[in-house]
N, C-alpha and C positions, 0 to 999 in steps of 0.2 A: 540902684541897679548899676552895674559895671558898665563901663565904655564898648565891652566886648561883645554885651549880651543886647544892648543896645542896639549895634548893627548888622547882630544876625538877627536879632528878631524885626528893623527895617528891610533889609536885604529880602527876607521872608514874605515878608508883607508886599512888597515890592514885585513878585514872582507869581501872588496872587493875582495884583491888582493887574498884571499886564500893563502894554506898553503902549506909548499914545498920549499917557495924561502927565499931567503936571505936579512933580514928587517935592516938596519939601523936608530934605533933611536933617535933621537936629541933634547937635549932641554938644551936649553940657558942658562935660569935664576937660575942659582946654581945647577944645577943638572948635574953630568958626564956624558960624553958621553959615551954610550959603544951599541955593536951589540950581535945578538942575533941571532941565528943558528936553524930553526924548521926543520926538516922534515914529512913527514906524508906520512907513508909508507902503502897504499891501499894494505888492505888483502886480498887476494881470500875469497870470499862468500865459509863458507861451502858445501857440495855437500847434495844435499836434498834429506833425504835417507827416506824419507815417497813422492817421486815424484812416478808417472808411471815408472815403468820399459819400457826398449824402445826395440822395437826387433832386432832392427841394432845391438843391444848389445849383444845378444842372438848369440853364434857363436859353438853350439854343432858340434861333428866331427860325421859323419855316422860311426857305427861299422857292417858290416857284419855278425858277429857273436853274436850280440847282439839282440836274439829274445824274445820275450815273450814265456813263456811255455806255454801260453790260447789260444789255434785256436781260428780263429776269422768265422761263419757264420757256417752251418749244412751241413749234408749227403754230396754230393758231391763235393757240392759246398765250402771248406773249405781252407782256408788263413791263411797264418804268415804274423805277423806281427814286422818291427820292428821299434821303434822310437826313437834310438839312436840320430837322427838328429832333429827332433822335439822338437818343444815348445809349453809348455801350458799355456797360460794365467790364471791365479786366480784371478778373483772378485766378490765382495759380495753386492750385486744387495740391494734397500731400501727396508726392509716391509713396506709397507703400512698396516696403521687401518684398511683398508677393507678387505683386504685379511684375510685367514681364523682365525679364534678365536686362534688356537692351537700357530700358529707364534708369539703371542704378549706376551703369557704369561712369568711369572717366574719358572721353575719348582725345587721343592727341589733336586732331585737327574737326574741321564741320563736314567734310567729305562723308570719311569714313565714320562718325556718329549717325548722319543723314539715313546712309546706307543701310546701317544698321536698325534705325530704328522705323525704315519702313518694310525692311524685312521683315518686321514684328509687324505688320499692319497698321502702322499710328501715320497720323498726318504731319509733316512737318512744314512750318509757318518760318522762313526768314526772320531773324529777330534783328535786333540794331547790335548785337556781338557780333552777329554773322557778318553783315553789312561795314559793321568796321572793321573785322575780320578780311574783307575784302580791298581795304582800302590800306587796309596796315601791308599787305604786300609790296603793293602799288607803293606806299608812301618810301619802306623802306628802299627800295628801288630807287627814286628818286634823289631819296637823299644820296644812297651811295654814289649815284651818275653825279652829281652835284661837288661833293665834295673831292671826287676825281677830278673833274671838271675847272676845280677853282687850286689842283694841287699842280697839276698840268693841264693844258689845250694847245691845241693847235688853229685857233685863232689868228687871222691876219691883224696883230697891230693889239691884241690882247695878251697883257702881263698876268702871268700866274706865279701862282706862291714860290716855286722853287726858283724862277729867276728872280723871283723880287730879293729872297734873298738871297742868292746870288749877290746880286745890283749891292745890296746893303754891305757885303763882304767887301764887296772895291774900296768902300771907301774907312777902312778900318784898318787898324794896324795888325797886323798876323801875329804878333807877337805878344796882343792884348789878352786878358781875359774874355772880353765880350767878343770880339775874334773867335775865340775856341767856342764858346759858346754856342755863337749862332752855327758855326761849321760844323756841330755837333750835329743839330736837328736833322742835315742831310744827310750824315751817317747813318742815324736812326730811319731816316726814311730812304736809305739804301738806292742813296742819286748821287753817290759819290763815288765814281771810276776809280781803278786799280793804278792808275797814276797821279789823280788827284790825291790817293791816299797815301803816296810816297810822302808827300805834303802837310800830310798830317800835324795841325798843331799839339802841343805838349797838353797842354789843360785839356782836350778835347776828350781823352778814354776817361777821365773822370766825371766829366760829364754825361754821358752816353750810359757809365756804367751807373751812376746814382739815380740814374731814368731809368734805366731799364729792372733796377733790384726794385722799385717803387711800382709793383704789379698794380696796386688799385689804380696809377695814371696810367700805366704804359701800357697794359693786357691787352689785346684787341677784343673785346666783345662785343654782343650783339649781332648784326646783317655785318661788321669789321670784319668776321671770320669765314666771308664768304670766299675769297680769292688772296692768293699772296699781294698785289696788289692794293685791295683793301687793306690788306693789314700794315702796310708801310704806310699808305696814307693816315689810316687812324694814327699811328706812332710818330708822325710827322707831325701834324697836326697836336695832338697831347704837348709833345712836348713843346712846341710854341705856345702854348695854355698855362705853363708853369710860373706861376704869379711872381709875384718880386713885392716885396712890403717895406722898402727904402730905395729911395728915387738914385739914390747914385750908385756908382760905377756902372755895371753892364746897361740897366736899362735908359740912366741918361747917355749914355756914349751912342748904345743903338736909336733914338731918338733925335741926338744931332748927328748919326750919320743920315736917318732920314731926313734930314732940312737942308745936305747937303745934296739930294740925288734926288731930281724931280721924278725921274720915272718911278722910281719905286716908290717914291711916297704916292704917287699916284693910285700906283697898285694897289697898296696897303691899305688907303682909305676906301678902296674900290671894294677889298676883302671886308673890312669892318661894314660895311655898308648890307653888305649881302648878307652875313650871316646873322646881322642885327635882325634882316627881315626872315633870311630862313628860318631860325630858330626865334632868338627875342633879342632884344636890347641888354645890354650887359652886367655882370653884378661889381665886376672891379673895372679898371680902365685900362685902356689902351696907352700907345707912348703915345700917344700926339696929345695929350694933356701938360704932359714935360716940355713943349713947343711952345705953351700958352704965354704970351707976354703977360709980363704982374705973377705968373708963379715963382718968377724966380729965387729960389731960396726958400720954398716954401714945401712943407714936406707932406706925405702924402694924405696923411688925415685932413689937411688943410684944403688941398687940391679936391681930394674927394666930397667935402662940404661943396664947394663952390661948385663943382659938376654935377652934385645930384647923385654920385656913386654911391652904393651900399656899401661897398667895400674897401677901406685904404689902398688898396692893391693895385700893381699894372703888370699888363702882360703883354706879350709880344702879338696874343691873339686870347682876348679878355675869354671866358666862360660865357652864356648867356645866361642870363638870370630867369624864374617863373615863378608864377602867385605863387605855388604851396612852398617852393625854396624861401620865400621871401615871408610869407606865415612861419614854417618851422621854425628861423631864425631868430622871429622875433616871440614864439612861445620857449626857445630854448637855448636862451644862447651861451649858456654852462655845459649844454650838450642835456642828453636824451635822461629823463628818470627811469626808475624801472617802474615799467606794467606801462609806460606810454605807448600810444596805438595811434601813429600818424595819421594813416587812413581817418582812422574816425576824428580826427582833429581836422584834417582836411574839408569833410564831408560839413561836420558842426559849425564852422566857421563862414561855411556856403549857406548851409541853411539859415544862419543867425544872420546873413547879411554881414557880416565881418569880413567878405573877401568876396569881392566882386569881380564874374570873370570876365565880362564886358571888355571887347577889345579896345583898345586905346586910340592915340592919332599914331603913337611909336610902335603899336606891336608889331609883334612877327606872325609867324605863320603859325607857331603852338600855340598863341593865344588865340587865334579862332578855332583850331584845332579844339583845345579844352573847352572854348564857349561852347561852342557844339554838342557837349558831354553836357550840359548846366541841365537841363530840363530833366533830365534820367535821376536829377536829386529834388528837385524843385518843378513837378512837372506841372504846379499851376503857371509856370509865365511859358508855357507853350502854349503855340497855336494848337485849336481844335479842343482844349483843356475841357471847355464846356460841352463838348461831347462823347470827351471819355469820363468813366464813373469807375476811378481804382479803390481796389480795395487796400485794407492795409498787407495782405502778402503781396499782391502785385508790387507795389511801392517799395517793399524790401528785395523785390527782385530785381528794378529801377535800379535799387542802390547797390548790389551785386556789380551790376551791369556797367557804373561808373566806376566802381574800383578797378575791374579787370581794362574796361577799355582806358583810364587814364593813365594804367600801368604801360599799356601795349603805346599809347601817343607818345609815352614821356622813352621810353624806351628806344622808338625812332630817333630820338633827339641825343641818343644816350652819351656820345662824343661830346656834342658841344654845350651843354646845358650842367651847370652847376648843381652839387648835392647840397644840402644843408649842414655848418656844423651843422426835273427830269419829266378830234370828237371823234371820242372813240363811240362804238354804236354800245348796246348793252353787252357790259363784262360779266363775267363771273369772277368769282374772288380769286387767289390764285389757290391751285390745289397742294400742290407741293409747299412744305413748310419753309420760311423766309431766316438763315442765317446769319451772324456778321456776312459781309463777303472780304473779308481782308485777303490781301496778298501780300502781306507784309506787314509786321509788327507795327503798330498804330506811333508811332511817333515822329509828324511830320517836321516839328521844327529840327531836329535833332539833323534830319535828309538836307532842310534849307540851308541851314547854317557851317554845315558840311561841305555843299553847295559850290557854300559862299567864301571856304576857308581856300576852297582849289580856286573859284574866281579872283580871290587876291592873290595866289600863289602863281597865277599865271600870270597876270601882268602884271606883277614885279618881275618873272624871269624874262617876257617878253620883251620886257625894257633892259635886260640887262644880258642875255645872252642871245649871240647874234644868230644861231640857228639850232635851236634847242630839239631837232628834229635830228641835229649831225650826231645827237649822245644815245646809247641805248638806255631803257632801264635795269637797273640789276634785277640776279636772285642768283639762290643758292646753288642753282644749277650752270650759270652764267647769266647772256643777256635773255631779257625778254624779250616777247616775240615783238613788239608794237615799237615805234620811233617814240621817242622820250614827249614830244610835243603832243603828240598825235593821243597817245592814251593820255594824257593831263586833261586835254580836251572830251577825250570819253569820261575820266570820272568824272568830270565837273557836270556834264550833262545827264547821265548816270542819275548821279545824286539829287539835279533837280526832275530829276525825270520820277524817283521815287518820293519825292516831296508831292510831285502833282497826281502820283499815285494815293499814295496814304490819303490823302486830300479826301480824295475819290470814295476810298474805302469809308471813309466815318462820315462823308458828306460834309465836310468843311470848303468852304471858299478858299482858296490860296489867295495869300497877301502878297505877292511876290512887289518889288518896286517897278515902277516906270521906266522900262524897257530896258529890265532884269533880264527877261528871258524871251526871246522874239517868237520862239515854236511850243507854247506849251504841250499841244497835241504831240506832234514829233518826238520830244524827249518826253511825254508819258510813256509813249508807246515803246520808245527805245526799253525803259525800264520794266514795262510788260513783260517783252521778249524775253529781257535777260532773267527778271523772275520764272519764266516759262520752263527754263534751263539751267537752274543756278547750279544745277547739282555740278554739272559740267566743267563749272570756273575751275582751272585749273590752282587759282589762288584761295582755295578754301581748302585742298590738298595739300595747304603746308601745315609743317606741325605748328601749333599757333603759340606755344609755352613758352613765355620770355621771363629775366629775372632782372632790376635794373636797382641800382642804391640809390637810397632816398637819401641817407642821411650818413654822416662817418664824423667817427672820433678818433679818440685816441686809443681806447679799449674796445670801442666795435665800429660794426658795419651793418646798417639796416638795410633790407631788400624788400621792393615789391614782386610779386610773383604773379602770374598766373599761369594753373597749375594742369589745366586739361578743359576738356569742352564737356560740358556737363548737359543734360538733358532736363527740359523743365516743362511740366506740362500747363498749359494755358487754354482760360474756359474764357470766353469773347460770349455775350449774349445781351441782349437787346432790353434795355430796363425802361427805354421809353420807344416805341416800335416805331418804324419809318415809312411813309406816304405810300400808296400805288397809284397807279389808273393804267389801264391798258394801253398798249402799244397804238396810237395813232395809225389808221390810213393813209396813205398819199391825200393830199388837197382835203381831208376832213382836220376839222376843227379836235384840238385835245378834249377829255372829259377834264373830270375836276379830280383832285388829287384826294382820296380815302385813306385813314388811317390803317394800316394794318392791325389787325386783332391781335391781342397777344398772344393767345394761346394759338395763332400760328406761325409763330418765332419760335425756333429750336436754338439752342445756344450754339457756338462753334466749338468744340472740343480737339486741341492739337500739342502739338510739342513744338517749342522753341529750343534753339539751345543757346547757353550759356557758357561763362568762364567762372573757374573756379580759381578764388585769390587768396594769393597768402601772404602773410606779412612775418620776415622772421631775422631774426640778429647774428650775424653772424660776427668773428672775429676782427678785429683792428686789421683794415688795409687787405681785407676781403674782398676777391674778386668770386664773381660767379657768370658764366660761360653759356651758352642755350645747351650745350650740349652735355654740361655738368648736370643743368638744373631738370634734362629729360631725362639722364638715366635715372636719377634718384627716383622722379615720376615713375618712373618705367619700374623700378623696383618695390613701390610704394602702391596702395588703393586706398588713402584717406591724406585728407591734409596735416594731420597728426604724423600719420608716419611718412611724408614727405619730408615735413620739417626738421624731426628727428634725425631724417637720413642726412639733410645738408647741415645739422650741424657737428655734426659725427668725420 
């Protein structure tokens, strides 16, 4: 037998036997003998965290003392309730094309969806889009006052960016390159008078002009496009962002002019400090690394080793860095394949545990931001977990609901944050059937941690600006109507106000920490109210459709989108029923607490709304605008021909 036929017919044999055991070998004809050791160690299948939730699983403990404050049924006949031990199932039932017109549509904002769909007769339930919906106004607002705030103020004894550099000009030679440079950034952000410009260095219109042909930095987009104003700050600010990837000339020269001018390094360090915590901690470095005793001579991949930087690079005002910047990088750093789908690399990467959104001891304010989003993928490490029972469509709505709200966080951030390359006498039972009673989409830790992102966002600015009540907040209209301090102080309370809400609704215990929150009652009720009236918020009256880049190369440009408010119907009902006993008399003793029957639980049937999200590629050094990426909406009814339309 030939050599040849020898090891197709072991090869063969080999294919039968399967793997695991131990293969010997053999062949004759000049070839050594030797063995060959495989094992093939069967993995455990992942756990399929988009399956049915099971209710065997569901193992809540009864608390006695855990009532709802809402009597349940009129006049005499009135009940506590309480559902400590209860579970409620979530699932999101198909529209059908025939059902009413209002279900199918796309609506620009939650206003005018809202409107529309109670005109139709349906219920509508506050979802966590809506609620960040509510908070994305607000946020963008702040940031704009903020970054105003840190370009100019009028602070007694506080240096802002245009004198800083300023300050850094004095000590420079005018006839330098890094001179024209920095004298550039002011032109660009149009703080440079008709006699300063007499002045004008030579290098300076080629600078200016190679910013401004560079649309994907220089563009003003997003809440930038609200006021002329904004738009000189965003352009001001960019262009101090514009990295440098060799430490000499301009950026060491601007480095030792800061080691010569205490105020303004003052300033400088005072600027990196803040927007480390506005936004996050950095992806390349700042100059004061050029500062560092023992770099000297040492060049920037060196430096950036020893600082911890992702990125060789320094800047005059670094990017901020965030986990999915810092995932895509490191799944792609030849740049993007074709049919890659960031979103879902995003999402997979949370689920598998390969990226942790847990804020840090350095984060900023996006990374609690996005922790806040964690549960909407991963909704077993929320509170109350064991009282809701999702199904597998609920969970894909979950995961809807993180793509559009991470798009709308990351979007706030869009300037500074880097792309990737409960004795009574005898009751009667109650007569009326026994519903969820939500007033608001069941996801309390999502309200907490929300919370808890404005809790850290105010005392860092309380420590660092001296009367944050002296700034308005933005919009598209101008200022808002509240003092910049004053409403930071309402969302924050807001948010925990509708954590001790939700709480309420599934009868969950709030974990809140040790004097986290001094009035629980007070801010529930706050958030009562303002569920009472949402329709009202004038901040759910904006169009909500933003587009921001994820990722950029040299052939394209990726964007998240989302693309209108979409309507989604959601059935709440009770898979394990919740306690009764009647309403107590004055000075009489409580009864005992009775199971409710189940056949007198009717489910909840209502509509939430949601965001509809798109992810789509468009050209190298692609900018996209709110008000590019509306008309296209505006011209389009499907996400297909949305897409088609922005790349046309």
């Amino acid at each position: 037998m030939s050599t040849r036929w020898k090891i197709i017919i072991a090869a063969i044999t080999l294919s039968l036997l399967g793997t695991g055991l131990v293969v010997s070998f053999l062949v004759v004809n000049h070839i050594d003998t030797y063995e060959t050791e495989h094992t093939d160690v069967q993995r455990p299948k992942p756990r399929d965290l988009l399956a049915d939730d099971k209710l065997e699983d569901k193992k809540p403990e009864f608390d006695p003392e855990l009532i709802d404050s809402r009597p349940f049924g009129e006049g005499q006949s009135v009940w506590q309730i309480n559902a400590s031990a209860a579970v409620i199932e979530l699932d999101v039932p198909d529209i059908r094309s025939d059902e009413s017109e209002a279900l199918q549509r796309l609506y620009p904002d939650y206003a005018s969806a809202a409107k529309a769909l109670k005109a139709a007769g349906l219920t509508v339930l506050p979802s966590v889009n809506l609620l960040g919906g509510k908070a994305k106004q607000f946020d963008d607002g702040l940031y704009a006052a903020l970054d105003q705030y840190m370009v100019q103020n009028s602070e007694v004894g506080v240096r802002d960016m245009e004198l800083c550099v300023r300050q850094i000009l004095t000590e420079l030679n005018p006839a330098g390159e890094p001179y024209a440079w920095l004298w550039a950034s002011l032109e660009v952000g149009r703080f440079i008078t008709p006699e300063e410009h007499q002045r004008r260095p030579a290098m300076a219109g080629a600078f200016v002009e190679s910013f401004l042909l560079d649309e994907a930095r220089s563009r003003p987009v997003g809440f930038y496009t609200w006021n002329e104003n904004l738009k000189r700050v965003f352009q001001f600010l960019r262009y101090l962002q514009q990295p440098f990837f060799d430490r000499a000339g301009t950026p060491q020269v601007l480095a030792n002019a800061l080691a010569r001018n205490g105020q303004a390094r003052e300033q400088y360090v005072r600027m990196l400090e803040f927007y480390a915590k506005l936004s996050d901690p950095f992806k390349g470095m700042s100059l004061l690394p050029l500062l560092v005793d023992g770099y000297e001579g040492k060049s920037l991949e060196e430096i950036a080793r020893s600082e911890h930087a992702r990125e060789p690079s320094v800047a005059f005002l670094p990017y901020s860095d965030s986990p999915e910047v810092q995932l895509f990088d490191r799944l792609y750093p030849e740049g993007l394949p074709p049919g890659a789908e960031l979103m879902a690399d995003l999402i997979t990467a949370i689920r598998d545990g390969k990226l942790d959104l847990k804020p840090g001891a350095n984060s900023g304010w996006y990374d609690y931001q996005l922790y806040a989003l964690e549960t909407l993928i991963l909704p077993e490490r929320g509170e109350g977990n064991d009282k809701l029972m999702l199904t597998k469509k609920y969970k894909l709505r979950l995961l809807d609901a993180f793509k559009a709200m991470v798009t709308k966080t990351r979007e706030t951030h869009i300037r500074g944050t880097a792309a990737a390359g409960n004795a009574a006498g005898a009751a009667y039972e109650p007569e009326a059937p026994l519903t969820p009673r939500l007033r608001v989409e069941p996801n309390p830790s999502y309200y907490l941690r929300m919370a808890r992102s404005y809790a850290f966002l105010q005392n860092f600015l309380n420590a660092t600006v001296e009367d944050l009540n002296g700034m308005p907040g933005w919009c598209a209209d101008g200022r808002r109507d509240s003092a910049l301090g004053d409403e930071l102080e309402n969302m924050r309370l807001l948010f925990y106000g509708l954590y001790f809400v939700s709480c309420e609704d599934i009868g969950h215990k709030p974990q809140t920490l040790d004097g986290e929150i001094d009035e629980p009652a007070y801010v529930r009720t706050l958030a009562s109210k303002w569920l009472e009236d949402w329709e009202s918020d004038p901040d759910l009256g904006v169009d909500t459709r933003v587009a921001v880049p994820i990722f950029q190369s040299d052939t394209a440009t990726r964007f998240w989108c989302t693309v209108g408010v979409r309507p989604i119907k959601l059935r709440a009902a009770y898979r394990r029923p919740p306690s009764w006993r009647a309403m107590p008399s004055p000075g009489d003793p409580p009864g005992d607490w009775v199971e409710v029957d189940s056949y007198q639980t009717e489910p909840l049937n209502c509509v939430i709304l949601g965001d509809d999200f798109l992810e789509v590629e468009l050209g190298a050094g692609a900018t996209l605008t709110r008000t590019e990426l509306r008309s296209a909406c505006d011209a389009a009814s499907t996400r297909e021909e949305i897409a088609a339309a922005l790349q046309h």
